[in-house]
C-alpha positions in Angstrom: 34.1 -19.1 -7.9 31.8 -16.2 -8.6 30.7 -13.7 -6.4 27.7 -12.7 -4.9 27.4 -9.6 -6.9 27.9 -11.4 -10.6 25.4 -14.1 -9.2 23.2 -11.7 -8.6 23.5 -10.4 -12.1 23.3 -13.8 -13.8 19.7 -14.3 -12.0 18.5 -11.1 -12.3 19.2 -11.7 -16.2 17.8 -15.1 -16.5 14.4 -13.9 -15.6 12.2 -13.0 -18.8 9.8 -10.9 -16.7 11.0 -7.8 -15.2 7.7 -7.1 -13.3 4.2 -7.3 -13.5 2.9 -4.2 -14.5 -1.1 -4.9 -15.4 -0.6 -6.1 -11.6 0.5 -2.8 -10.3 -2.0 -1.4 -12.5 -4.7 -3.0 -10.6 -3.4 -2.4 -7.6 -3.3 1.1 -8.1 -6.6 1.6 -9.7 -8.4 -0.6 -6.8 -6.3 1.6 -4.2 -7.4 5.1 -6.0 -11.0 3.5 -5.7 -10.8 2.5 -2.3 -10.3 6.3 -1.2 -12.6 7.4 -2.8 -15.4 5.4 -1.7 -13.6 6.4 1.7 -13.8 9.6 1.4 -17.3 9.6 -0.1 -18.5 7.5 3.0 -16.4 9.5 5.7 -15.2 12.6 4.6 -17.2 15.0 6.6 -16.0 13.3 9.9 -12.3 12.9 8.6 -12.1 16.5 7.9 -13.8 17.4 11.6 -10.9 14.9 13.2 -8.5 16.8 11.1 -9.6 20.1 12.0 -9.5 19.0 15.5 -6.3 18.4 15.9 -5.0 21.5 13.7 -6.3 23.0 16.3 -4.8 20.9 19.0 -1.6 21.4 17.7 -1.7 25.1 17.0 -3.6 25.6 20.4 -5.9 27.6 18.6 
């Protein structure tokens, strides 16, 4: 009987592909484009809400 730990290591073995990196590569890149369109579009008000509530929080 094997347990679950060398099961574990007999599947995790058995698979040829550790990951799929051009996937995470894409994911990434669409993410890193994503805010920066957002902050493009939005920026000016993002840094206002910000600001306000710096200054909420300091009690400035």
């Amino acid at each position: 009987m094997r347990s679950w730990s060398n099961e574990l290591r007999r599947r995790l073995r058995a698979e040829g592909d550790r990951g799929d990196v051009p996937g995470w590569v894409l994911v990434t890149l669409m993410t890193a484009g994503l805010v920066v369109l957002i902050w493009a579009l939005a920026g000016e008000a993002l840094t206002q809400v910000f600001n306000t509530a710096m200054e909420r929080v300091l009690g400035a």
